[in-house]
mmCIF file of the N, C-alpha and C atoms, coordinates in Angstrom:
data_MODEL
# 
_entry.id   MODEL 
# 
loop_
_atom_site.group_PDB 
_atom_site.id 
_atom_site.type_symbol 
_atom_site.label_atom_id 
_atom_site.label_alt_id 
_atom_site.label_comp_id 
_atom_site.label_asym_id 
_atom_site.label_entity_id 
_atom_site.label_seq_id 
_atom_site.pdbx_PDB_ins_code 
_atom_site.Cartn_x 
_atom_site.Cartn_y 
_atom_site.Cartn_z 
_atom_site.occupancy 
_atom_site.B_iso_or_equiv 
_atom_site.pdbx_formal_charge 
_atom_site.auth_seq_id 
_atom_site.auth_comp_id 
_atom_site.auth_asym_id 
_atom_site.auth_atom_id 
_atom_site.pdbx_PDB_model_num 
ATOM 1   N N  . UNK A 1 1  ? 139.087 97.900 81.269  1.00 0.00 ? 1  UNK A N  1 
ATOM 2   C CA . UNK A 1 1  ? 138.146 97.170 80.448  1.00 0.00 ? 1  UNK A CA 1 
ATOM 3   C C  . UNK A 1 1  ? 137.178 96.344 81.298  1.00 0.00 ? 1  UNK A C  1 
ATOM 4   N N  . UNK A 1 2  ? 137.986 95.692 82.143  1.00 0.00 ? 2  UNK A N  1 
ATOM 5   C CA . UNK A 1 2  ? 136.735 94.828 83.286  1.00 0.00 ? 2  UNK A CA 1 
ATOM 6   C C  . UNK A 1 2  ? 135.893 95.967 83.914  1.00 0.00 ? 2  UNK A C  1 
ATOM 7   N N  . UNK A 1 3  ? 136.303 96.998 84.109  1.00 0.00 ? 3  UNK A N  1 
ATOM 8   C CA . UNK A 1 3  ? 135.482 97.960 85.578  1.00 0.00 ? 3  UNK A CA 1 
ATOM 9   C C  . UNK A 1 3  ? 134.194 98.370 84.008  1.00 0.00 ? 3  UNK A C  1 
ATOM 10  N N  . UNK A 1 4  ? 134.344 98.560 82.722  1.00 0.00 ? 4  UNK A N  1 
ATOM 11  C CA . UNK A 1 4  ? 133.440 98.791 81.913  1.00 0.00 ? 4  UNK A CA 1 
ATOM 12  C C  . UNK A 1 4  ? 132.669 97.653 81.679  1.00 0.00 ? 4  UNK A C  1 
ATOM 13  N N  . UNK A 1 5  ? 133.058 96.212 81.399  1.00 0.00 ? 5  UNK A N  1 
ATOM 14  C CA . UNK A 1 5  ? 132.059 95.016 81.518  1.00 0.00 ? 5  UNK A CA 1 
ATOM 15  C C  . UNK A 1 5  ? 131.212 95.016 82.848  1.00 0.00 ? 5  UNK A C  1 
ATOM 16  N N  . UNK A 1 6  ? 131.710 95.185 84.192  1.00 0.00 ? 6  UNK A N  1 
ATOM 17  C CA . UNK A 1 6  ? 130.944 95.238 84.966  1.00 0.00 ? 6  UNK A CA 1 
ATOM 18  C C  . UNK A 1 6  ? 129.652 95.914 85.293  1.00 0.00 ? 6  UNK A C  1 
ATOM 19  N N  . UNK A 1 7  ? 130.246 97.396 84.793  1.00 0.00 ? 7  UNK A N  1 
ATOM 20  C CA . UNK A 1 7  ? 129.319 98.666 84.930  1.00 0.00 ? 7  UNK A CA 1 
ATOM 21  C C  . UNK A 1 7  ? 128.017 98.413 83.852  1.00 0.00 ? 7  UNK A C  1 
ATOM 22  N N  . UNK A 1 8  ? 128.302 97.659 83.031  1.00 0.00 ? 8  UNK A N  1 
ATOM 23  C CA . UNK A 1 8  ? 127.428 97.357 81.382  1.00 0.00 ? 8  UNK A CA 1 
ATOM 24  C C  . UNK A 1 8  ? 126.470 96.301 82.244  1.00 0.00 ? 8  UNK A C  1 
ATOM 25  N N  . UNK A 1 9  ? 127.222 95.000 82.782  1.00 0.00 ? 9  UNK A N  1 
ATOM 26  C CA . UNK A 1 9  ? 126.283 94.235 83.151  1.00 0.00 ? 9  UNK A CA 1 
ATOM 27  C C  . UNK A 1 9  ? 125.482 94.385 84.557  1.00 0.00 ? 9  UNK A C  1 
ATOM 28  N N  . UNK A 1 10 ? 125.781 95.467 85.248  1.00 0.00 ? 10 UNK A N  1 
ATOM 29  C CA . UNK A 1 10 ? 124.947 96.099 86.075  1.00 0.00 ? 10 UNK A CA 1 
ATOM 30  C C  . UNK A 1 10 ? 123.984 96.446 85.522  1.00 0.00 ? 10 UNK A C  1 
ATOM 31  N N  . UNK A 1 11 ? 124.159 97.625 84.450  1.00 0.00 ? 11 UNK A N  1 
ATOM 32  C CA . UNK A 1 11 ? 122.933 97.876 84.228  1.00 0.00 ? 11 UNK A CA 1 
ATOM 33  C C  . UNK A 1 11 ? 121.990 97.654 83.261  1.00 0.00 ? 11 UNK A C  1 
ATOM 34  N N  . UNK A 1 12 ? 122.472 96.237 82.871  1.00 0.00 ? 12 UNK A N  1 
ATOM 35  C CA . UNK A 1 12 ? 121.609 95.139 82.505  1.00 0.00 ? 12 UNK A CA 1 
ATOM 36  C C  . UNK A 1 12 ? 120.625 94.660 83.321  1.00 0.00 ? 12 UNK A C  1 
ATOM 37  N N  . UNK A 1 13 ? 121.155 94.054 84.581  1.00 0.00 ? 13 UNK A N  1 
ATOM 38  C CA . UNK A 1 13 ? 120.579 93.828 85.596  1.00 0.00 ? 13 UNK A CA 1 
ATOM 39  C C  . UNK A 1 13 ? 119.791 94.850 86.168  1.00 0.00 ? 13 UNK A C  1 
ATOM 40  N N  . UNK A 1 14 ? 120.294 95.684 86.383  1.00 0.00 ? 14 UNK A N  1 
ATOM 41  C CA . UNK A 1 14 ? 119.178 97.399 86.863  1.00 0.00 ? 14 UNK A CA 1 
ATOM 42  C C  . UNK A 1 14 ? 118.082 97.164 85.515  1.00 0.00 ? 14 UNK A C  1 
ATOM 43  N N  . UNK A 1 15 ? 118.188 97.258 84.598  1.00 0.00 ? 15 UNK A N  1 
ATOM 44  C CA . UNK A 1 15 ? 116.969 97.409 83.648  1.00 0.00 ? 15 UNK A CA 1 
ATOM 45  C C  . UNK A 1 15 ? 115.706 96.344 84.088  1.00 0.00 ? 15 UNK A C  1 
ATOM 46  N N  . UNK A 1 16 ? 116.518 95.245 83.644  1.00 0.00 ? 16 UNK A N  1 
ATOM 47  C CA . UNK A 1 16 ? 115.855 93.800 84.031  1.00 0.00 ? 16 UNK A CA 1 
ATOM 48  C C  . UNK A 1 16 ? 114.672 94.021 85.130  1.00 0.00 ? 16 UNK A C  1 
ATOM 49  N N  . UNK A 1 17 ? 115.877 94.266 85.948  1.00 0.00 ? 17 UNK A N  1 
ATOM 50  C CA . UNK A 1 17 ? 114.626 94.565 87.992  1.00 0.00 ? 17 UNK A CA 1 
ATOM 51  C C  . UNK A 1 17 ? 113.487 95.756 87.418  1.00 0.00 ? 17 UNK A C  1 
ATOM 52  N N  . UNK A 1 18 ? 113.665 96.640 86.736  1.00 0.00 ? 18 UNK A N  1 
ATOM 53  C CA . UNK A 1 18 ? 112.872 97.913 87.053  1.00 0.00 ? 18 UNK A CA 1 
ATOM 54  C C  . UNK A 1 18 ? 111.565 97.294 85.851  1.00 0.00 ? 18 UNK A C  1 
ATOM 55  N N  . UNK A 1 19 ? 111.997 96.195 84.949  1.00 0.00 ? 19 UNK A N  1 
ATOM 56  C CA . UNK A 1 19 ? 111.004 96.203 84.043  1.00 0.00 ? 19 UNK A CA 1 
ATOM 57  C C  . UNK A 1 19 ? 110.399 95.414 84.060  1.00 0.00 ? 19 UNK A C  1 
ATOM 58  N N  . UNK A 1 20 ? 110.187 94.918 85.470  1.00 0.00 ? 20 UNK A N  1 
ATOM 59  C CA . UNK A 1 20 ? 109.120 93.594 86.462  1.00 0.00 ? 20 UNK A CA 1 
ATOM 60  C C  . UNK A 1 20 ? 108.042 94.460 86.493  1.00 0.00 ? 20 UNK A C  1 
ATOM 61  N N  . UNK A 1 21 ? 107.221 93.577 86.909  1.00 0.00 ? 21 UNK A N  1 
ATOM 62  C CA . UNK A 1 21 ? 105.777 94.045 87.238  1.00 0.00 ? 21 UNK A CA 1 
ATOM 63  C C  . UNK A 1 21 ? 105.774 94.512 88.817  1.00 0.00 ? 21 UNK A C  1 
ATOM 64  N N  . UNK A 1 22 ? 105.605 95.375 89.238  1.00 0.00 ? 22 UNK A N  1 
ATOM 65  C CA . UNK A 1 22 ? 105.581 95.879 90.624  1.00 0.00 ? 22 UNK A CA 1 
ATOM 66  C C  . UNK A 1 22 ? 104.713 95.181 91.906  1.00 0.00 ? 22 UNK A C  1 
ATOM 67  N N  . UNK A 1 23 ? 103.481 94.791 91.058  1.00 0.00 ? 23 UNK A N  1 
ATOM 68  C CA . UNK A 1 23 ? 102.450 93.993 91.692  1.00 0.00 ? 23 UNK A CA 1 
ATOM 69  C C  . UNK A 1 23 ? 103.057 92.734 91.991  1.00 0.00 ? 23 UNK A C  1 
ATOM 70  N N  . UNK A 1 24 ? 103.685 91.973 91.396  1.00 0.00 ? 24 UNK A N  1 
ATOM 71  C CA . UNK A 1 24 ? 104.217 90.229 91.548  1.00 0.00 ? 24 UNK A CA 1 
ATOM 72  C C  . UNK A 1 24 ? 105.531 90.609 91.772  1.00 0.00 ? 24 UNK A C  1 
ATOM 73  N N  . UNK A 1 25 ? 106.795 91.250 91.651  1.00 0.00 ? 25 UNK A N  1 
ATOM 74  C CA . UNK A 1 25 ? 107.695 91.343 91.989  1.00 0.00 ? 25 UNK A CA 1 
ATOM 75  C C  . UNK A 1 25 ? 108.506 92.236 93.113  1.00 0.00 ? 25 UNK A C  1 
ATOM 76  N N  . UNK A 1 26 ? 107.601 93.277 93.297  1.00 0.00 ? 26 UNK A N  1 
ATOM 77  C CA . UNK A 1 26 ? 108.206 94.260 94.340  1.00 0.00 ? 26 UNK A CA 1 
ATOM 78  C C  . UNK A 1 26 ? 109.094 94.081 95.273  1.00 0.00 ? 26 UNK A C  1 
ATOM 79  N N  . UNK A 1 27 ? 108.603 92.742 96.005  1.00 0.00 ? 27 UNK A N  1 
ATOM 80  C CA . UNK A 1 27 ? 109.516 92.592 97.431  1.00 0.00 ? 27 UNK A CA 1 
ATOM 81  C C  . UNK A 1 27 ? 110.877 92.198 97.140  1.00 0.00 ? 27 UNK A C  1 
ATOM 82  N N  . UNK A 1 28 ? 110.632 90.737 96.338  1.00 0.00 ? 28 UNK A N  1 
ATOM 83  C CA . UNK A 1 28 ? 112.135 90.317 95.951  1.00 0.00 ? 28 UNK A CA 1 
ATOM 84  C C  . UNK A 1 28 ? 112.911 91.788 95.065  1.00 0.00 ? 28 UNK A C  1 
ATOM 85  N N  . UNK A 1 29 ? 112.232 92.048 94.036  1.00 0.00 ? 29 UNK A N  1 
ATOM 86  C CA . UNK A 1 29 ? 113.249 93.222 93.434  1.00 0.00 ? 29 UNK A CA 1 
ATOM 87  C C  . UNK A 1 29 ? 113.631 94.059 94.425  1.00 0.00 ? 29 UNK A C  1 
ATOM 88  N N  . UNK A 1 30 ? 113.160 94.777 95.076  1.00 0.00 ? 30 UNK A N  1 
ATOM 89  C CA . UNK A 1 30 ? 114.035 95.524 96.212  1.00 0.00 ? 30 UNK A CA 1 
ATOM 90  C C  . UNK A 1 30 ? 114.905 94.947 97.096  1.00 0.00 ? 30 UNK A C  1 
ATOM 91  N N  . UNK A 1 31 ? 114.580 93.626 97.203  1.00 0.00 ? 31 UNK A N  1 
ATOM 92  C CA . UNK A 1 31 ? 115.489 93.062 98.200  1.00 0.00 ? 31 UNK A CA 1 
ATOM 93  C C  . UNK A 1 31 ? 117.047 92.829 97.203  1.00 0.00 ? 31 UNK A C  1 
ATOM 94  N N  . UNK A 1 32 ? 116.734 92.435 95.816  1.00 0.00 ? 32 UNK A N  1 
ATOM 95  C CA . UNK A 1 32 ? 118.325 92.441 95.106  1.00 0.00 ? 32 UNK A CA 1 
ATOM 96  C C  . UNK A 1 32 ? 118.628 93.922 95.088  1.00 0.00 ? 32 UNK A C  1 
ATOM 97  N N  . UNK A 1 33 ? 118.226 94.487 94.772  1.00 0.00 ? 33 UNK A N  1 
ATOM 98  C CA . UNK A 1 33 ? 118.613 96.327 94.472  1.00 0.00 ? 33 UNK A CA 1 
ATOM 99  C C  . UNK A 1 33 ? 119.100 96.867 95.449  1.00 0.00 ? 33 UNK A C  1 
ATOM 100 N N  . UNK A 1 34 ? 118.786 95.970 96.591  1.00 0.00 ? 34 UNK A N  1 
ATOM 101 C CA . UNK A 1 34 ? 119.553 96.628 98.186  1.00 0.00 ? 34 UNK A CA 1 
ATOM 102 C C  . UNK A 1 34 ? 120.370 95.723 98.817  1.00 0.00 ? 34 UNK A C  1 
ATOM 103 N N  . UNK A 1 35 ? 120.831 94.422 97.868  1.00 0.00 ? 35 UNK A N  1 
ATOM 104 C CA . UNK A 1 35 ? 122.490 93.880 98.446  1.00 0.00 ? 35 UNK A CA 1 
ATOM 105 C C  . UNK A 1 35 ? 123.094 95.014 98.408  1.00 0.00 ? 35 UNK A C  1 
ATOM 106 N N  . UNK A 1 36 ? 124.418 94.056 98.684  1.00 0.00 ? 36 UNK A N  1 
ATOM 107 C CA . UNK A 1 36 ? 125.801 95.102 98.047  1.00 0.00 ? 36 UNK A CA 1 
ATOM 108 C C  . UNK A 1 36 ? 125.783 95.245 96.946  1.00 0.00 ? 36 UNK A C  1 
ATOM 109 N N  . UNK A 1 37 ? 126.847 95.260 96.138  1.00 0.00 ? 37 UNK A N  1 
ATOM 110 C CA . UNK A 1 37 ? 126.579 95.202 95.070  1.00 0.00 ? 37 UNK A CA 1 
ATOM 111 C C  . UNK A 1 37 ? 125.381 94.180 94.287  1.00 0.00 ? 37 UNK A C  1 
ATOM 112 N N  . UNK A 1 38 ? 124.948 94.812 92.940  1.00 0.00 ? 38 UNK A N  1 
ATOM 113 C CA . UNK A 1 38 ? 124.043 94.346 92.333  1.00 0.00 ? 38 UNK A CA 1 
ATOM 114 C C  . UNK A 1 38 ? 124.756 93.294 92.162  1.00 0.00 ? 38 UNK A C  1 
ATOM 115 N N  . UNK A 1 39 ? 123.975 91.960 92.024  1.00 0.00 ? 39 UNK A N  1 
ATOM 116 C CA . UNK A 1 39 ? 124.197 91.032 91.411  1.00 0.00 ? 39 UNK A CA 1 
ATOM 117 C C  . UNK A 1 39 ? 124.120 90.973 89.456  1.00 0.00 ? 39 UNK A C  1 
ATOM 118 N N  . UNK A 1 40 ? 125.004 89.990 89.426  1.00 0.00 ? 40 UNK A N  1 
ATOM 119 C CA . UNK A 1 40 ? 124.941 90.110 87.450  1.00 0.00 ? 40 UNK A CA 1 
ATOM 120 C C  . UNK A 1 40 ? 123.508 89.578 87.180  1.00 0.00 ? 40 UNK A C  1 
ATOM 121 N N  . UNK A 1 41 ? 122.811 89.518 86.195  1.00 0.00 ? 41 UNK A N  1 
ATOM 122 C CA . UNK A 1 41 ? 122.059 89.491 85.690  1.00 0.00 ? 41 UNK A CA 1 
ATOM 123 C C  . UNK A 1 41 ? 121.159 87.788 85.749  1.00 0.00 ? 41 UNK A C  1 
ATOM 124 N N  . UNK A 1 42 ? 122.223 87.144 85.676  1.00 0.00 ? 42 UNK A N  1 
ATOM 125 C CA . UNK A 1 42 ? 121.908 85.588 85.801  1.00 0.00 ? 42 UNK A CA 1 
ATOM 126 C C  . UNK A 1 42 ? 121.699 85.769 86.955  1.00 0.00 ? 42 UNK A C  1 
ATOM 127 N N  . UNK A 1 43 ? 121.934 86.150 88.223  1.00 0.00 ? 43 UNK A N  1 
ATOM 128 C CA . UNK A 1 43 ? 121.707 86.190 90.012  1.00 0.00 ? 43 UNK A CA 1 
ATOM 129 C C  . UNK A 1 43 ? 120.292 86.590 89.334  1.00 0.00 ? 43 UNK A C  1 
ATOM 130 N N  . UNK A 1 44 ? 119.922 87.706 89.478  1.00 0.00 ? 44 UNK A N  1 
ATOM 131 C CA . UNK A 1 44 ? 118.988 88.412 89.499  1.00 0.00 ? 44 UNK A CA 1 
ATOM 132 C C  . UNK A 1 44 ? 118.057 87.836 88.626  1.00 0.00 ? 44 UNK A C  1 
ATOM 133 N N  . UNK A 1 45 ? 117.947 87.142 87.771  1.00 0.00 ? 45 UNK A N  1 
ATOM 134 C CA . UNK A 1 45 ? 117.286 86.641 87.135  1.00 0.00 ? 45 UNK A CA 1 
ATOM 135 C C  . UNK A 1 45 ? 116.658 85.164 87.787  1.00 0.00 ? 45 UNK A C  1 
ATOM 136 N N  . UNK A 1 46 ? 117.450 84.461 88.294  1.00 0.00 ? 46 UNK A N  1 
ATOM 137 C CA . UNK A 1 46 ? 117.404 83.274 88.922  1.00 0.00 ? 46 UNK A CA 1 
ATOM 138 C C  . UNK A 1 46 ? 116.125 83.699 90.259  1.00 0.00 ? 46 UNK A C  1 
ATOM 139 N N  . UNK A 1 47 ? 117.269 84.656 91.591  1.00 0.00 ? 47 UNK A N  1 
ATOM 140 C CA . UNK A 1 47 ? 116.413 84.874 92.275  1.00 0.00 ? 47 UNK A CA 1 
ATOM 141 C C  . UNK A 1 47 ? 114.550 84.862 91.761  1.00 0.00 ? 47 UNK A C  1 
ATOM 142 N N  . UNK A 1 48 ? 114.437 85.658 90.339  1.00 0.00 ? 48 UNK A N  1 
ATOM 143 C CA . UNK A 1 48 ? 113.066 86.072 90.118  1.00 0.00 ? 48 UNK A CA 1 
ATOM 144 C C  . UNK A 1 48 ? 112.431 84.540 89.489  1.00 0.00 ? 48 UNK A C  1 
ATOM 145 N N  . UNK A 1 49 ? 113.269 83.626 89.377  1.00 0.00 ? 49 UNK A N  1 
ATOM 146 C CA . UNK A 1 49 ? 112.629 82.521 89.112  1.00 0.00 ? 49 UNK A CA 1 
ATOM 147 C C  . UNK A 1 49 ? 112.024 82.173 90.130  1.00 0.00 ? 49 UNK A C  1 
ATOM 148 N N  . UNK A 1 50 ? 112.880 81.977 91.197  1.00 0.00 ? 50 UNK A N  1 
ATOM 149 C CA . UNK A 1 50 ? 112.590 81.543 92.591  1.00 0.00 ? 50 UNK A CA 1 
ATOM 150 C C  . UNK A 1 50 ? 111.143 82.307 92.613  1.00 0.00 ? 50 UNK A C  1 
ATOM 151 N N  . UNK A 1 51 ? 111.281 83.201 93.116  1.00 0.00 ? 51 UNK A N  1 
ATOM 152 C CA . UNK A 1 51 ? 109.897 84.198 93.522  1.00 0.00 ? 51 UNK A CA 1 
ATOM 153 C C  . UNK A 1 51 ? 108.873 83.749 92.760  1.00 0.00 ? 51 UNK A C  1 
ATOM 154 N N  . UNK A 1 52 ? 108.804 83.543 91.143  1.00 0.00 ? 52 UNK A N  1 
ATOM 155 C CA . UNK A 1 52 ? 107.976 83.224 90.651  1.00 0.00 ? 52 UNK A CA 1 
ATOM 156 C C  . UNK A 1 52 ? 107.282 81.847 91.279  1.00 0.00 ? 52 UNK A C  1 
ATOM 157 N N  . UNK A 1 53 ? 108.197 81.093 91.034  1.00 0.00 ? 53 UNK A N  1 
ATOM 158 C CA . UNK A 1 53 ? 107.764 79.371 91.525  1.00 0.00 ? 53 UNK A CA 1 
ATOM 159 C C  . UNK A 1 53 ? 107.018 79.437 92.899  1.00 0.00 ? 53 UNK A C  1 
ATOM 160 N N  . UNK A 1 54 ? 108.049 80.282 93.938  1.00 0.00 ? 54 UNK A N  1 
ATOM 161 C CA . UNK A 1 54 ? 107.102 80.459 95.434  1.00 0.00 ? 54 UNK A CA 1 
ATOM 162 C C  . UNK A 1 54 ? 105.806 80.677 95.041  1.00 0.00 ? 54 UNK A C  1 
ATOM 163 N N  . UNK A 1 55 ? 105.667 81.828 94.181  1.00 0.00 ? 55 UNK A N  1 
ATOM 164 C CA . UNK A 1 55 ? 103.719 82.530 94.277  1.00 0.00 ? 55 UNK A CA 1 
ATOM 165 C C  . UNK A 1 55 ? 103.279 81.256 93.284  1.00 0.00 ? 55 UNK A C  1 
ATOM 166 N N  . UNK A 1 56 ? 103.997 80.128 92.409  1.00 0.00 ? 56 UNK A N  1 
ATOM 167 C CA . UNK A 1 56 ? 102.526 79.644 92.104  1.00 0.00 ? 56 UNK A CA 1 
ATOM 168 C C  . UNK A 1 56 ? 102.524 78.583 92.896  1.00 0.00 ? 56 UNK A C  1 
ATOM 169 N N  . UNK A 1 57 ? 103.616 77.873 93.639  1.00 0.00 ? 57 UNK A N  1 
ATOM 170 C CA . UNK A 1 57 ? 103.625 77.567 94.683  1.00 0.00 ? 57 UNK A CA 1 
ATOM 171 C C  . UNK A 1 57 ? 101.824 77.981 95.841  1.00 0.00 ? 57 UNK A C  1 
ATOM 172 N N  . UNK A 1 58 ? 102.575 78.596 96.183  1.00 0.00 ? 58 UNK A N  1 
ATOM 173 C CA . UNK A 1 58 ? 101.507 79.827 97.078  1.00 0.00 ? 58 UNK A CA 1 
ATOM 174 C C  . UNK A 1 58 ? 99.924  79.337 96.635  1.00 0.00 ? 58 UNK A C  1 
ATOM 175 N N  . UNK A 1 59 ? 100.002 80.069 95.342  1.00 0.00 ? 59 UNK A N  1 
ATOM 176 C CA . UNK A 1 59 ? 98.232  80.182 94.732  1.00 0.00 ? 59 UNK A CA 1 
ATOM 177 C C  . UNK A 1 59 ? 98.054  78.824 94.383  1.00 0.00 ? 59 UNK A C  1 
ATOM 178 N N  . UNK A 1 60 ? 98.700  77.613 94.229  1.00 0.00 ? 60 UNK A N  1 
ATOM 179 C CA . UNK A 1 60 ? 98.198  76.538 94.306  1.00 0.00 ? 60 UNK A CA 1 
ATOM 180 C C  . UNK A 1 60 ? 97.709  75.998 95.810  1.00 0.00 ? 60 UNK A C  1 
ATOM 181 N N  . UNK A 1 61 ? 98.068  76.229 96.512  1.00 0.00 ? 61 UNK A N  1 
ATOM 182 C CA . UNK A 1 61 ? 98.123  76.087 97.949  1.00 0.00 ? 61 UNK A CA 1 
ATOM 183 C C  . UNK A 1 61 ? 96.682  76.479 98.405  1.00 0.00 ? 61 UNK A C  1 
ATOM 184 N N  . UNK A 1 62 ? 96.714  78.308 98.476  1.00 0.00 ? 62 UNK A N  1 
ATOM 185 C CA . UNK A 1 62 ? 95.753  78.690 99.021  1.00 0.00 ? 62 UNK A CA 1 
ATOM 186 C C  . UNK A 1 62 ? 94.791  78.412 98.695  1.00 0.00 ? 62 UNK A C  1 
ATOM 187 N N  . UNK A 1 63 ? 93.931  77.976 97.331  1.00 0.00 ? 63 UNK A N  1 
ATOM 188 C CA . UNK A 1 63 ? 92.465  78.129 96.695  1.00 0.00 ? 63 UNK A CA 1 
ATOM 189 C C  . UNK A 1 63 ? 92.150  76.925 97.558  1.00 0.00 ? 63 UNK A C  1 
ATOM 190 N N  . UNK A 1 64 ? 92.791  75.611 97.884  1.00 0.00 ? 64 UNK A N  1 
ATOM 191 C CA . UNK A 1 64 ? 92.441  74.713 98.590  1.00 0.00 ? 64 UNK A CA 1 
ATOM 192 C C  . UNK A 1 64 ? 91.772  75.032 100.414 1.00 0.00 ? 64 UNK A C  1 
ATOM 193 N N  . UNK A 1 65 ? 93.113  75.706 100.784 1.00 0.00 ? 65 UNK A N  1 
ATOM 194 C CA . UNK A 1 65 ? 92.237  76.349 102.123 1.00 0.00 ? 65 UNK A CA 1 
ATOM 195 C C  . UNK A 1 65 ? 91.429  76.876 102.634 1.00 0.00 ? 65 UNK A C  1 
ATOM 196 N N  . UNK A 1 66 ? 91.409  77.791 101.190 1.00 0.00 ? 66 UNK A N  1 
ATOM 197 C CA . UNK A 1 66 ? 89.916  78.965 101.087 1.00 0.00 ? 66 UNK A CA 1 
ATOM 198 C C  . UNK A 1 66 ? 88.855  77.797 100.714 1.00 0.00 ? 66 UNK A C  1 
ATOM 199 N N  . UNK A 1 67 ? 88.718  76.480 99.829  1.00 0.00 ? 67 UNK A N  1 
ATOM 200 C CA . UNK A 1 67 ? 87.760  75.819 99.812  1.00 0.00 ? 67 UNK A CA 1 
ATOM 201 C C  . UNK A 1 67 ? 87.660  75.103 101.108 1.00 0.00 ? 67 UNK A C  1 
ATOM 202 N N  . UNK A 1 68 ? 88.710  74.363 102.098 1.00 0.00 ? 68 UNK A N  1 
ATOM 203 C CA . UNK A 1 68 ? 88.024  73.807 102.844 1.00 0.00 ? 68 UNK A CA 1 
ATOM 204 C C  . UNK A 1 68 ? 87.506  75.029 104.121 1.00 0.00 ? 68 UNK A C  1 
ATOM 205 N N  . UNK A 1 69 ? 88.120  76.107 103.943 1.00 0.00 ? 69 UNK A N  1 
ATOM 206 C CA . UNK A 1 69 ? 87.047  76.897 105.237 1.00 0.00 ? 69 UNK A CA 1 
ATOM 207 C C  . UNK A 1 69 ? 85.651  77.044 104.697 1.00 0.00 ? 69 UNK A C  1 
ATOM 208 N N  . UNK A 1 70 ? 85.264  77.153 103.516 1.00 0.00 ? 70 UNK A N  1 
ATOM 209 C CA . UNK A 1 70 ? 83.907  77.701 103.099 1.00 0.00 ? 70 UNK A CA 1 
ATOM 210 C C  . UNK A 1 70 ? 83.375  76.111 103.206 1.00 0.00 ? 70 UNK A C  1 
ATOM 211 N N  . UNK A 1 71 ? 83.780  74.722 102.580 1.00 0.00 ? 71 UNK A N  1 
ATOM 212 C CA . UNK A 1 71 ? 83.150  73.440 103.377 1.00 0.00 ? 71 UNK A CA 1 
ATOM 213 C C  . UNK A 1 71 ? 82.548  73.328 104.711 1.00 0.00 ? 71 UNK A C  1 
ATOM 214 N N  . UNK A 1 72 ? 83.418  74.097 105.679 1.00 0.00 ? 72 UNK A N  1 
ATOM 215 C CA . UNK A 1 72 ? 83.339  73.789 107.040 1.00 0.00 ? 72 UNK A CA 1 
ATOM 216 C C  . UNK A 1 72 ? 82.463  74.914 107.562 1.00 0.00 ? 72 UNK A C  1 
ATOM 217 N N  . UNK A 1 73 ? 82.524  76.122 106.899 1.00 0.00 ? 73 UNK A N  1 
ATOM 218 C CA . UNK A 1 73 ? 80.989  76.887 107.170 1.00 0.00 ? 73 UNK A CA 1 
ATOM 219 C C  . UNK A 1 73 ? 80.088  76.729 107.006 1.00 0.00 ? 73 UNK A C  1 
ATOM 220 N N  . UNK A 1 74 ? 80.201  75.673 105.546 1.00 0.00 ? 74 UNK A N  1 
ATOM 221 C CA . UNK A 1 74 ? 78.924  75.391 105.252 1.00 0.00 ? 74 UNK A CA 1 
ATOM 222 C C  . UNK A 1 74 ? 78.006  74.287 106.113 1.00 0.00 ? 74 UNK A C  1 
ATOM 223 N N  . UNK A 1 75 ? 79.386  73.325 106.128 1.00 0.00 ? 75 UNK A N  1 
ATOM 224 C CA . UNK A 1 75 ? 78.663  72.634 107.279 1.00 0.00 ? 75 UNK A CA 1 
ATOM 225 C C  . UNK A 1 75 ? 77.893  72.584 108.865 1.00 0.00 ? 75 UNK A C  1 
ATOM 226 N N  . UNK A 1 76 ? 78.865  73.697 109.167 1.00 0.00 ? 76 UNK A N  1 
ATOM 227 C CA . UNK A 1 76 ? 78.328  74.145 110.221 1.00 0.00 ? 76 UNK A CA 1 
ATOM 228 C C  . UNK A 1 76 ? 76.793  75.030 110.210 1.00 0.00 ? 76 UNK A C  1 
ATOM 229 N N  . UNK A 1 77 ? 76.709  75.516 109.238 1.00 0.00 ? 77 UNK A N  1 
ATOM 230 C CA . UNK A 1 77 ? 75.676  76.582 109.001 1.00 0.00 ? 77 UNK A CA 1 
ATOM 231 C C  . UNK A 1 77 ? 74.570  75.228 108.808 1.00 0.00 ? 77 UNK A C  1 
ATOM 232 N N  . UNK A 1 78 ? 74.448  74.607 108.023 1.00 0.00 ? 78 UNK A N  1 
ATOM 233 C CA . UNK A 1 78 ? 74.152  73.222 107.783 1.00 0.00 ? 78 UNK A CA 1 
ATOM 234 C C  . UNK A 1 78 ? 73.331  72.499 109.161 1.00 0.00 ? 78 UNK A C  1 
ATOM 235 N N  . UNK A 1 79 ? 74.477  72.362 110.020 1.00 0.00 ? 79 UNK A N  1 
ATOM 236 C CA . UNK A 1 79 ? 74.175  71.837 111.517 1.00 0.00 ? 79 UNK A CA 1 
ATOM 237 C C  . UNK A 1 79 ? 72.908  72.822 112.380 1.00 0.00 ? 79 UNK A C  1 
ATOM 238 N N  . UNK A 1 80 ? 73.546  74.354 112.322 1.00 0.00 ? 80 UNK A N  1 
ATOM 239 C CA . UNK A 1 80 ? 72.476  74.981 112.801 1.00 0.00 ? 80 UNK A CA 1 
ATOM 240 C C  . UNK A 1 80 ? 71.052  74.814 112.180 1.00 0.00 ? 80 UNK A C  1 
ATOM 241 N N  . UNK A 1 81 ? 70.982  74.569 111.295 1.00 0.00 ? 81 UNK A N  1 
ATOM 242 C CA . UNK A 1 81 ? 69.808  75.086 111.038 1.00 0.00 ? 81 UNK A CA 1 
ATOM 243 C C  . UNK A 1 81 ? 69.110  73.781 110.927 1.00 0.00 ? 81 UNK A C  1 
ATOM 244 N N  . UNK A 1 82 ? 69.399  72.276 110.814 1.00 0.00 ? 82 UNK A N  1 
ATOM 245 C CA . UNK A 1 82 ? 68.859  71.303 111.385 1.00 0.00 ? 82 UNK A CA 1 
ATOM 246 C C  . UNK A 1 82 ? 68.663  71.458 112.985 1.00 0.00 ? 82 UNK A C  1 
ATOM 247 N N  . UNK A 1 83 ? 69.392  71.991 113.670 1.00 0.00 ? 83 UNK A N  1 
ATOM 248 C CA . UNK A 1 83 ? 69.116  72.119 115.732 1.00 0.00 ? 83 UNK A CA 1 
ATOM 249 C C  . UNK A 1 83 ? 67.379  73.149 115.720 1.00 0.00 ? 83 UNK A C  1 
# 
């Protein structure tokens, strides 16, 4: 009876991973699909929290850097063309 709960909530978890978006999830989903065994569903689910939070993490981050390099071109471009 346990080796059938297990096998059920595997492929709970197998569904779950495959019915991510490939574009935002790819790396982490392959990286659970290639432990040892699959993790249950709450693992796998959690991990994809994580991942989520990193990228908005991430895209909050970057739009700032990308603004101060285009500041600092501008300024510079700025400088030249007063010389």
């Amino acid at each position: 009876m346990k080796e059938v709960a297990r096998i059920f909530e595997e492929e709970k978890a197998h569904k779950f991973l495959m019915s991510l978006d490939p574009m935002k999830y790819n790396t982490v989903r392959f990286a659970i699909l290639n432990t040892g065994p699959l993790p249950s569903l709450n693992k796998a689910y959690a991990a994809i929290v994580r991942e989520e939070k990193q990228q908005q993490f991430t895209q909050s981050v970057e739009p700032k850097h990308a603004m101060d390099g285009a500041a600092f071109k501008a300024s510079v471009m700025n400088r030249q063309m007063v010389n």
